[in-house]
C-alpha positions in Angstrom: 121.7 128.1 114.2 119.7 129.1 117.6 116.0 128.8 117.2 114.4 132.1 118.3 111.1 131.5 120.4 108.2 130.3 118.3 105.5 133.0 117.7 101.8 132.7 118.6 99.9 130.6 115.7 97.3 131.9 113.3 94.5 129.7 113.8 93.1 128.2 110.4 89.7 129.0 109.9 88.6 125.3 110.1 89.7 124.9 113.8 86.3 125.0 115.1 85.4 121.8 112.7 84.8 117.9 114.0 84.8 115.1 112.1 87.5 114.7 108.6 87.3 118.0 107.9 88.9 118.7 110.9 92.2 116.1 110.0 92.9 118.7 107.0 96.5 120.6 107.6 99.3 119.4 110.3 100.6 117.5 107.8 104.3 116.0 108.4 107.5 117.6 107.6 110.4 115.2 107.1 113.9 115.6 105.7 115.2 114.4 102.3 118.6 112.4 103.5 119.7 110.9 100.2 118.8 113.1 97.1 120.8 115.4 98.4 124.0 113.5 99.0 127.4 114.7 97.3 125.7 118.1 95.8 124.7 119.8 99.1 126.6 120.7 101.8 126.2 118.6 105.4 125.4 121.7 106.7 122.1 122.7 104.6 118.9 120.6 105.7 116.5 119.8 102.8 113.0 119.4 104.3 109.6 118.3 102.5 105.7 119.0 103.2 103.9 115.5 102.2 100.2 117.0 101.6 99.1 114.0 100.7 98.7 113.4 103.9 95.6 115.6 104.4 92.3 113.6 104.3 91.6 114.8 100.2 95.1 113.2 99.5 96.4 117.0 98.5 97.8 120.4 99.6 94.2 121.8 97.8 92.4 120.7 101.0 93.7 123.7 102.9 92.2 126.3 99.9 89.2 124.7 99.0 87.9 124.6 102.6 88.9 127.7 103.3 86.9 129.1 100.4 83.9 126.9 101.1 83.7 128.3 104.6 84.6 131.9 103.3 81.6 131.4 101.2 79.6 130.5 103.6 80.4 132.9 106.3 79.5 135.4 103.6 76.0 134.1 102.9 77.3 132.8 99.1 77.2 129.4 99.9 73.5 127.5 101.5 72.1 124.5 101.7 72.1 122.7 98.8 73.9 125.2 96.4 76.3 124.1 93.8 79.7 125.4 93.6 81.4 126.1 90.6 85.1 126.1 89.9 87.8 125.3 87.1 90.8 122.5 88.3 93.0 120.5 86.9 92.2 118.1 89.4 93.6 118.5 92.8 91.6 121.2 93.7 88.7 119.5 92.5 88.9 116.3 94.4 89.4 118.2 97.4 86.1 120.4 97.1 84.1 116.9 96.1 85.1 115.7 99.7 83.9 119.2 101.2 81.1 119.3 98.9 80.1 115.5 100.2 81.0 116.9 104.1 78.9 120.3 104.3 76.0 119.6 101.6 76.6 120.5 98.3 76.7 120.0 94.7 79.7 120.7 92.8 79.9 121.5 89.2 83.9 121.4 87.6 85.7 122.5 84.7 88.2 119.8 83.9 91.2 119.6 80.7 90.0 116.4 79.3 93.2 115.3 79.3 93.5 115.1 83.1 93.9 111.2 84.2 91.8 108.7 84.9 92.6 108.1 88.5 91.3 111.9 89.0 88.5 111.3 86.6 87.5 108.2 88.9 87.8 110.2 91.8 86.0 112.9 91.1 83.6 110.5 89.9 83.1 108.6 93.3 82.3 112.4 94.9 78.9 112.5 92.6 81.0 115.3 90.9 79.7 116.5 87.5 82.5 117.0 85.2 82.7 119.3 82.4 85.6 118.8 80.0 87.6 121.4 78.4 90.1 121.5 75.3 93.1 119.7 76.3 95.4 121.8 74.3 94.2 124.8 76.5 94.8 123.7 80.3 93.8 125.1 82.5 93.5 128.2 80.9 90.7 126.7 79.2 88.8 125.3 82.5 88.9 128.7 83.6 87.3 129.7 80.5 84.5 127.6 80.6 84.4 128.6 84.3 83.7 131.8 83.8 81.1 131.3 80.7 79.1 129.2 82.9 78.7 131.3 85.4 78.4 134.3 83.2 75.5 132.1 81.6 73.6 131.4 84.4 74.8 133.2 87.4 72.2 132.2 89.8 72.8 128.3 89.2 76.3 128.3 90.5 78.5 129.5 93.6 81.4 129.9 91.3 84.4 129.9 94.1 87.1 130.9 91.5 90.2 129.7 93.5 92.6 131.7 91.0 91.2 134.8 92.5 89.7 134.2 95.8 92.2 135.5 98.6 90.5 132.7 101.2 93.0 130.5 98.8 96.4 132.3 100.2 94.9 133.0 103.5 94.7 129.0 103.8 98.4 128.8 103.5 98.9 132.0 105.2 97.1 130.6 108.7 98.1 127.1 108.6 101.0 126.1 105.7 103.0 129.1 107.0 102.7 128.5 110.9 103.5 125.2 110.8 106.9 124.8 109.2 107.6 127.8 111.5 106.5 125.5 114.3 108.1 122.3 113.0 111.6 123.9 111.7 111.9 125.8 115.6 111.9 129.0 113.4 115.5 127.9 112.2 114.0 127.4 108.4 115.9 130.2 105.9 114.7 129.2 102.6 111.1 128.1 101.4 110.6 126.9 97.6 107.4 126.3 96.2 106.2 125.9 92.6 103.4 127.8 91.2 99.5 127.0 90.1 97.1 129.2 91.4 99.7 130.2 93.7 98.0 130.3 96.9 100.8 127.9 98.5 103.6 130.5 97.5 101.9 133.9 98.5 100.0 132.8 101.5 103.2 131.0 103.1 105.8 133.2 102.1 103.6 136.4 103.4 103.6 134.1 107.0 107.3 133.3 106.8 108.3 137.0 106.3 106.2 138.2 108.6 108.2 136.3 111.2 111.7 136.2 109.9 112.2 139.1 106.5 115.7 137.4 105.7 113.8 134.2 105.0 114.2 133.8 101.3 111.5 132.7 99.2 111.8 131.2 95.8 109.1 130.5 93.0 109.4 127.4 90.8 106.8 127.2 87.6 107.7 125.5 84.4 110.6 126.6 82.2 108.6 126.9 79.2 105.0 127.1 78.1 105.2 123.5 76.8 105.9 121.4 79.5 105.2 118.1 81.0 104.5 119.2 85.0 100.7 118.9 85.7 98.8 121.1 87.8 101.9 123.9 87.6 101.2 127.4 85.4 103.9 128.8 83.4 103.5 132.7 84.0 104.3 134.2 81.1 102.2 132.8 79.0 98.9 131.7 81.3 96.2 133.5 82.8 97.7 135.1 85.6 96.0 134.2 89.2 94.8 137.7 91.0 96.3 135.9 93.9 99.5 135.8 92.4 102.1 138.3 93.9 105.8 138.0 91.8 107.0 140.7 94.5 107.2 137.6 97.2 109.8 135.8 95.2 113.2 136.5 96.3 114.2 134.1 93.7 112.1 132.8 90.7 113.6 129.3 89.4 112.2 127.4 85.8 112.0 123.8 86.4 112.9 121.4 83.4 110.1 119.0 82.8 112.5 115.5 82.6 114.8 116.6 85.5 111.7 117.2 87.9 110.0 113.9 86.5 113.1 111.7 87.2 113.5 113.7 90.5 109.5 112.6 91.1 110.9 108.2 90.3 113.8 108.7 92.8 112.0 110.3 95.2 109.9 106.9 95.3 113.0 104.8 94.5 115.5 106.5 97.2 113.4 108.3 99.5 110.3 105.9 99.5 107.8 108.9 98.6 105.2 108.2 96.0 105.3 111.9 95.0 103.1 113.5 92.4 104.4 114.7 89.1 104.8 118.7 90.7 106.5 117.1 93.3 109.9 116.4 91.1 109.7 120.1 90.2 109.4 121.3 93.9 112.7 119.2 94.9 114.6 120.3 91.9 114.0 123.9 93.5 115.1 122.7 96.6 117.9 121.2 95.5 118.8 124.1 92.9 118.5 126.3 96.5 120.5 124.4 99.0 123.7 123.4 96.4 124.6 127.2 96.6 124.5 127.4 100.1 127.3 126.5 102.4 124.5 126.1 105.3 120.6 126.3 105.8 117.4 124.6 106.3 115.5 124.5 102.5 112.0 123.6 103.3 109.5 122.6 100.2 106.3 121.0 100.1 105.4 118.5 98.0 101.0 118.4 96.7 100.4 115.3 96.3 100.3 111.8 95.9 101.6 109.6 93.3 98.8 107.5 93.5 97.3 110.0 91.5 99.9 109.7 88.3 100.3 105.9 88.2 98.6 105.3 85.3 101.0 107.8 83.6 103.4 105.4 82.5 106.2 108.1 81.1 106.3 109.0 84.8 106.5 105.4 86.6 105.6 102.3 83.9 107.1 101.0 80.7 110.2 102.6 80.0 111.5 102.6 83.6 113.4 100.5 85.7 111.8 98.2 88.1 109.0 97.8 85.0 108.0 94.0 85.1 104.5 94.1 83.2 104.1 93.2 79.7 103.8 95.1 76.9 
């Protein structure tokens, strides 16, 4: 494939920063060279985003700064204000960095069930956590969210990343422009699953924009019961007002075991300590590039799976390489 010139970047609104928040974004793009061995042809490319290389340890850097400074170039957001917002974690972490950064308090809505490494975290940010039903998601987060602010709308800054455009337009001006940059244009697929589903609108509005025979395929979980954190299973959720199904070339349901297993081997065989979302973003990929005969398949993985290891049905007892005791 010839790569065509690359285009003049969008600039990401944090450009103008110093200091850490300044390291979020540019995160490195690097190709899978064993998972897909014997299923894809040598002629597709399978490519990963590791977002856990921004400073918060997650792709929800790029949003939540870009909402904080939306905020405050709106006059929402002043010294000393506390932001409100439902997360199942990721998002959260990332705005208790900010938060800590630019002067804030933060206030979140949490599933109780979220883990304790992202409990601790939050917890070292000074973040005050409210916990929600378990059984609800984060459906339920959102709920209390909104009842909150409803409640006592002059307490809070309520940010509202399911509906806030500064959430795509993060992936739109930086995601986007640089796998254009870092593929030389010759990308021809992007997968990404789906949460609030900032990462799939606001990149696959960037990509089209430069290339429309780039396809782009959705991934969310194959049924409303499902094992893959973080991830939102259309149909049956709160939809995101971000969220824009006409993008999707291709919408894919990932099967919670073969995206966890897909999450160990990434480790295993790849050496990425992936997060649990992860698996279902490289079953996409690899569900993408076995039908093609050649392409470049780029995903991104969220996050870390430093963030999962006490989630022992994903890495502990049960698995090979195990050597603790019961």
């Amino acid at each position: 494939m010839s790569a065509p010139t690359d285009p003049p970047r969008t600039i990401p609104p944090w450009a103008h920063l110093d200091g850490l928040l300044a390291r979020v974004g540019d995160t490195p793009l690097v190709r899978l060279r064993k998972l897909p061995q014997g299923i894809v042809s040598p002629d597709v490319e399978v490519w990963v985003k590791l977002e856990a290389f921004n400073p918060g340890g997650s792709v929800k850097d790029r949003a939540a700064l870009s909402m904080v400074l939306d905020a405050e170039a709106r006059g929402l957001l002043k010294p000393g204000a506390t932001i409100l917002d439902a997360s199942s974690g990721n998002t959260g972490i990332a705005y208790g960095m900010i938060a800590a950064v630019r002067g804030y308090q933060l206030t979140l809505c949490l599933p109780a069930n979220a883990n304790e490494e992202r409990k601790a975290t939050l917890g070292a940010y000074g973040v005050e956590i409210v916990e929600t039903d378990p059984l609800e998601g984060s459906d339920g987060a959102i709920r209390e969210a909104r009842a909150r602010k409803a409640a006592e709308p002059d307490r809070y800054v309520y940010l509202d990343q399911y509906n806030n455009p500064a959430n795509w337009r993060a992936h739109f001006e930086s995601t986007g422009p640089e796998i254009w940059r870092d593929t030389h244009g010759r990308v021809t697929h992007w997968v990404s699953t789906l949460g609030t589903s900032g990462t799939f609108t606001g990149t696959s509005r960037f990509l089209k924009s430069k290339n429309p025979q780039i396809t782009c395929v959705s991934v969310q979980p194959d049924s409303p019961f499902h094992g893959l954190e973080g991830l939102k299973h259309m149909e049956t959720a709160i939809v995101p007002g971000i969220y824009d199904p006409g993008l999707a070339d291709l919408d894919l349901g990932a099967p919670t075991e073969e995206s966890l297993e897909l999450t160990r081997r990434l480790a295993r065989e790849e050496g990425i300590l992936a997060g649990i979302s992860c698996g279902a973003a490289v079953w996409g990929a690899l569900e993408v590039a076995r039908g093609l005969e050649r392409g470049v398949v780029v995903t991104l993985l969220p996050d870390s799976g430093e963030r999962y290891l006490s989630e022992t049905h994903v890495f502990g007892r049960g698995h090979r390489g195990y050597r603790g005791h019961p």
